[in-house]
N, C-alpha and C positions, 0 to 999 in steps of 0.2 A: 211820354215824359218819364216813363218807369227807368231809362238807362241815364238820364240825369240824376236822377234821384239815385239810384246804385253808385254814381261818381261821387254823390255828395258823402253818401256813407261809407264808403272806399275812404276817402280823404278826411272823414271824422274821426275813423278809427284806426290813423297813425299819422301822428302829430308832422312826423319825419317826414314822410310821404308828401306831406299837403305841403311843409315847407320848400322840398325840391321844388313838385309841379309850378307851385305859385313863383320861386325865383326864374324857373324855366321862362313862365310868360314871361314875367317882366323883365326878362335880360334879353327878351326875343324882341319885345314891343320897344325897351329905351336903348339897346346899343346896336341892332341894325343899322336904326336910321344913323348912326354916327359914323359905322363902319361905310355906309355909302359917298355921305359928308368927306371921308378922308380919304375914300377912295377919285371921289371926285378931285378933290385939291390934291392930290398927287402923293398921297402920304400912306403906300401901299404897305408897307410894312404892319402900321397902325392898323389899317384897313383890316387886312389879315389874321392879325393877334382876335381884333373884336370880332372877327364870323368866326377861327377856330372857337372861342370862348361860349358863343351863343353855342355853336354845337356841341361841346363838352357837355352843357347846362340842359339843355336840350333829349339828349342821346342820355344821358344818364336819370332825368326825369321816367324814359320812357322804358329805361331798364331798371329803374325801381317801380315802375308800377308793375309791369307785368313776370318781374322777379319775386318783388316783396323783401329785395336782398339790400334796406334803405340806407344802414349803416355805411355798406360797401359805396353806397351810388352816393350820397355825401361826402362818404372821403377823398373817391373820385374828385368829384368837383372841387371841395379844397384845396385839395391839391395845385388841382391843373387851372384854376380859375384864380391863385395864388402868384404862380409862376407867370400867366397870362396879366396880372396886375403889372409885376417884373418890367414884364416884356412891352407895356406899353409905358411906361414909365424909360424905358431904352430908346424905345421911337417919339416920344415926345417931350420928355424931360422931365420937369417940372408941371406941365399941364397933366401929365397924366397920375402925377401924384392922388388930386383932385379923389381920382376911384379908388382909393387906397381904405380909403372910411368905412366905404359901402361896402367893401369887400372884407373888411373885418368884422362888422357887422354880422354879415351873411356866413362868415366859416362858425358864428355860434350856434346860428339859427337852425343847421341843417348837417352839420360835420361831428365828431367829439370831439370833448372839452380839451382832452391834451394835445388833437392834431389842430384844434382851432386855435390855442395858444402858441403852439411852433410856428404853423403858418403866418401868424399875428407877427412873433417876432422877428421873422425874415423878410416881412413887409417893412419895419420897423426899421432894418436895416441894411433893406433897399436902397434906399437913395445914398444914402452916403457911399455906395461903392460905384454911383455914378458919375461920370467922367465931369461934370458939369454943380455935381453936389449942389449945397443949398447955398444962397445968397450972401447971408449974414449969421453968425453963430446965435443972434437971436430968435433965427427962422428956426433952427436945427432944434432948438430947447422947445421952443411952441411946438411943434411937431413930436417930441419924443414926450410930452407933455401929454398931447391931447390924443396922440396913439396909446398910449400907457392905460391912460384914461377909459379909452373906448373899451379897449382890450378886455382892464379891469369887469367895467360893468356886463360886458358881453357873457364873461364868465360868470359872476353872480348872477344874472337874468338864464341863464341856460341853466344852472345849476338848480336853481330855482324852480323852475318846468319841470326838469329831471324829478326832485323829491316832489313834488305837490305830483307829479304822473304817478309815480310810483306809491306813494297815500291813494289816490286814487282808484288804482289799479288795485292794491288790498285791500280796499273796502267791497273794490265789485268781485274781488274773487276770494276772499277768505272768511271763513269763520268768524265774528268779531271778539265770542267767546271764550274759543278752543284753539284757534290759530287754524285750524284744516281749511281744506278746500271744500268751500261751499259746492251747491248742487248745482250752481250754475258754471261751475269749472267740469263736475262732474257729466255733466249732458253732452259737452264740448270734446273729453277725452275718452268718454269708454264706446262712443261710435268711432275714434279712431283706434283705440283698438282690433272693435269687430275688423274694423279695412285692414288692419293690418294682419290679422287671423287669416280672413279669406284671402287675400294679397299674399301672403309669404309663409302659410300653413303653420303658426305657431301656436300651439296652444294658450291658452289663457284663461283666470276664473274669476271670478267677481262673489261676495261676500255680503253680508247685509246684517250688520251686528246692532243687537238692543236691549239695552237693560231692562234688568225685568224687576217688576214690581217698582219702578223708579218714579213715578205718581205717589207713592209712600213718601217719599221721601221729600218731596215736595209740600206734600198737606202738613203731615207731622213736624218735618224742620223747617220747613218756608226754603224760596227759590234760592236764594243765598246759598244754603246748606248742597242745594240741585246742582247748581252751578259749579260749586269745587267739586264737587264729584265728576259732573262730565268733561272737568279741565282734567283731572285725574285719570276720569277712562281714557279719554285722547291722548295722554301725555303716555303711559303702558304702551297704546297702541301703536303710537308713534317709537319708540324705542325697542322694540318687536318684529317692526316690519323691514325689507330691504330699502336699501335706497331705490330700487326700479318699484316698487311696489310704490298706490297712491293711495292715501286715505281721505273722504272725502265724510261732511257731515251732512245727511242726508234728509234732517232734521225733526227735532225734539233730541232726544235721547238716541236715536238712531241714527248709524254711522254705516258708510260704506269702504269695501276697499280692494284695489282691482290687480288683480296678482297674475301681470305680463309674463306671457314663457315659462309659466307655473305649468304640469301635468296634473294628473291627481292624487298622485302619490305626496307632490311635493306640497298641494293643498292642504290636506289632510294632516299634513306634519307642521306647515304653520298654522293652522288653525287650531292643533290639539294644543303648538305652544302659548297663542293668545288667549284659548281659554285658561291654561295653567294660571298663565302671570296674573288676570284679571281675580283669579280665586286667590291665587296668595298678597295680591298687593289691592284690591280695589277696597276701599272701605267708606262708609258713611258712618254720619251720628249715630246711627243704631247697629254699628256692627260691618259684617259683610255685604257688598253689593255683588251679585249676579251678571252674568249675560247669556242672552240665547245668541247663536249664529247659525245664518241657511248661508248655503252657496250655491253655486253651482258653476260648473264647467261649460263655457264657448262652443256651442253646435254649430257647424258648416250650413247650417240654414239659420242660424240667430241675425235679428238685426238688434240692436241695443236695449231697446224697449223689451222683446221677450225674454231677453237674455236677464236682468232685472227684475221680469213677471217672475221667473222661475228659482232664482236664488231669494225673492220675497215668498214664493212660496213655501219652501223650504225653511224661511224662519219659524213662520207662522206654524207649520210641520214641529219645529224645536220646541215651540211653546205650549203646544199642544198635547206634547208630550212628556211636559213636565218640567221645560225652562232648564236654563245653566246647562248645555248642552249643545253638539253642532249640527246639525241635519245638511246633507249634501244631494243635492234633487236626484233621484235617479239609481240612489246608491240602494233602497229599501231597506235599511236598514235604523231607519228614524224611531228606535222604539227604546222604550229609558232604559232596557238592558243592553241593546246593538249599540245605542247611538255614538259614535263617535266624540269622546270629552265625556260621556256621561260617568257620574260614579255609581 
C-alpha cells in the first residue's frame, strides 16, 4: 500500500494537481457514458466533442502529474474543455447549454483567475452567436444572470484558496519573527545546491552567523528588547546580500546563508562586508551588538549535512577565538590576529 499512500501525498501537496486528476475521473466516469448515449442515437458530432474533451482532461491530468508543470495542464484544459463546451452547444443547442455551469465552475478550480474569467465570458456569450439563440428575452437575462453569478463566486472562492494557501505556505516556510526562510526551507534548498555543484561544477559557500554574547541581552533587557535586535540583524543581512544569495534562520540568534556561484575570493569579500555593516549599524539597549561567522566552501565530496558540520565548525573556531570575527574552514588562519573581519 506504500504507492497509495505516495499518491495520496503527491496530491496533498498541490492543491492544483489534485484538482486536475479528480476532474479527470469525473469527466472520464459522467461524460463517456453520454458520449456513447449520442453516439448511439446518431448524434456523432456530439459524440466526438465529448471523447476529444474527456481526452483533453485526461492527457493533461497525466502530464501534470509527471511534469509537475500544473499551471500549464489547467490552462490547457480551460481552454480546450471551454471551446469543447462551444462546440456541444453547436451540436445540440440549447441542451447543451445545460454544461455550461459545470464548466465554469471547473475553469476556477483548476485554471487562473484571469484565464478562468475570459473563458467564463465567452461561455457567456456563447449562445447568443447561436443560429437558434435563446427562446424568450427572459431566458437570455436568467442566464446572463445566473452565469454572471457563478462567474462572480467562482472568482472569490478561487481567490480565497489562493490567499489562505499562500498564509499557509508562509507560515510553513518563513520565519514568523524576522521574515527569513526557516530551517525547513533551508534543508530543502542547500542539498539542491550540493546537486547542483556536483551537476554543473559551480562553486558555492554556505555561512553560519551568531551573535554573540546575545543571552545578555535577553536576561538584562527581556525577549522584547532580543527580538528587535534579531529583526535588526535580519534586516542588515537582508540588505547586504545578493538577490541569488538565501538567508535562512537557523534558529535562536543563529542565521544561515548560502552563497550560489560564490568562489572564495568573492566569500571573503561578502562576508568582510557583513561583518562591517553589522559593527556600524547593529545596536542593543546597551550599546553595540557583535557577530561571529564560520563558513566554508562546497567540496566535490560534501553532501549537505557535512558541508554545514564544517561551516558550524568554523563558527564555533570564530568564537573561540575571541568572537566578532570570521573563520573560513580550511583557511588556518582563524586566530584574532589572521582572522579575516577581525580588528
Amino acid at each position: 500500500m506504500g504507492w497509495l499512500r505516495n499518491i495520496f501525498e503527491k496530491l496533498r501537496a498541490d492543491i492544483r494537481l489534485a484538482m486536475i486528476c479528480l476532474l479527470g475521473t469525473l469527466a472520464t466516469v459522467t461524460i463517456l457514458p453520454f458520449a456513447v448515449l449520442r453516439a448511439v442515437n446518431g448524434q456523432w458530432l456530439a459524440a466526438v466533442i465529448d471523447v476529444l474533451v474527456v481526452a483533453v482532461i485526461a492527457g493533461s491530468a497525466l502530464f501534470a502529474w509527471h511534469s509537475g508543470r500544473t499551471r500549464l495542464a489547467g490552462s490547457i484544459v480551460v481552454t480546450l474543455v471551454t471551446i469543447g463546451c462551444v462546440g456541444i452547444q453547436v451540436a445540440l443547442g440549447l441542451e447543451g447549454l445545460l454544461w455550461v455551469y459545470t464548466v465554469m465552475i471547473a475553469n476556477f478550480m483548476i485554471g487562473p483567475r484571469l484565464l478562468a474569467v475570459a473563458a467564463n465570458l465567452a461561455l457567456m456569450a456563447s449562445p447568443f452567436l447561436l443560429p437558434a439563440g435563446f427562446p424568450a428575452p427572459d431566458a437570455q437575462a436568467t442566464f446572463l444572470a445566473t452565469a454572471a453569478l457563478v462567474t462572480l463566486y467562482g472568482f472569490i472562492f478561487s481567490w480565497l484558496v489562493a490567499f489562505h494557501h499562500s498564509q499557509m505556505e508562509a507560515l510553513a516556510t518563513r520565519d514568523a519573527l524576522t521574515g527569513t526562510a526557516n530551517r525547513r526551507v533551508m534543508e530543502a534548498e542547500v542539498p539542491d545546491a550540493v546537486a547542483s555543484h556536483h551537476a554543473r561544477g559551480l562553486p558555492a559557500a554556505l555561512a553560519v552567523l551568531d551573535l554573540d554574547h546575545f543571552k545578555l541581552v535577553n536576561d538584562e533587557h527581556g525577549h522584547d528588547a532580543g527580538d528587535r535586535v534579531l529583526v535588526a540583524f535580519a534586516e542588515i543581512l537582508r540588505r547586504n546580500l545578493r538577490k541569488s544569495d538565501r538567508l535562512y534562520r537557523f534558529g535562536g540568534e543563529e542565521f544561515a546563508v548560502l552563497f550560489p556561484a560564490t568562489d572564495r575570493d568573492g566569500l571573503e569579500a561578502a562576508l568582510g562586508k557583513l561583518l562591517e555593516r553589522i559593527r556600524e549599524e547593529l545596536r542593543g539597549p546597551s550599546g553595540p551588538v557583535r557577530a561571529s561567522i564560520g563558513a566554508a566552501m562546497l567540496n566535490p565530496d560534501d553532501d549537505w549535512s557535512s558541508w554545514m558540520m564544517r561551516a558550524d565548525g568554523a563558527l564555533y573556531q570564530a568564537k573561540r577565538n575571541g568572537r566578532d570575527r570570521i573563520c573560513i574552514e580550511g583557511d588556518g588562519r582563524c586566530s584574532p590576529e589572521r582572522c579575516a573581519g577581525a580588528r
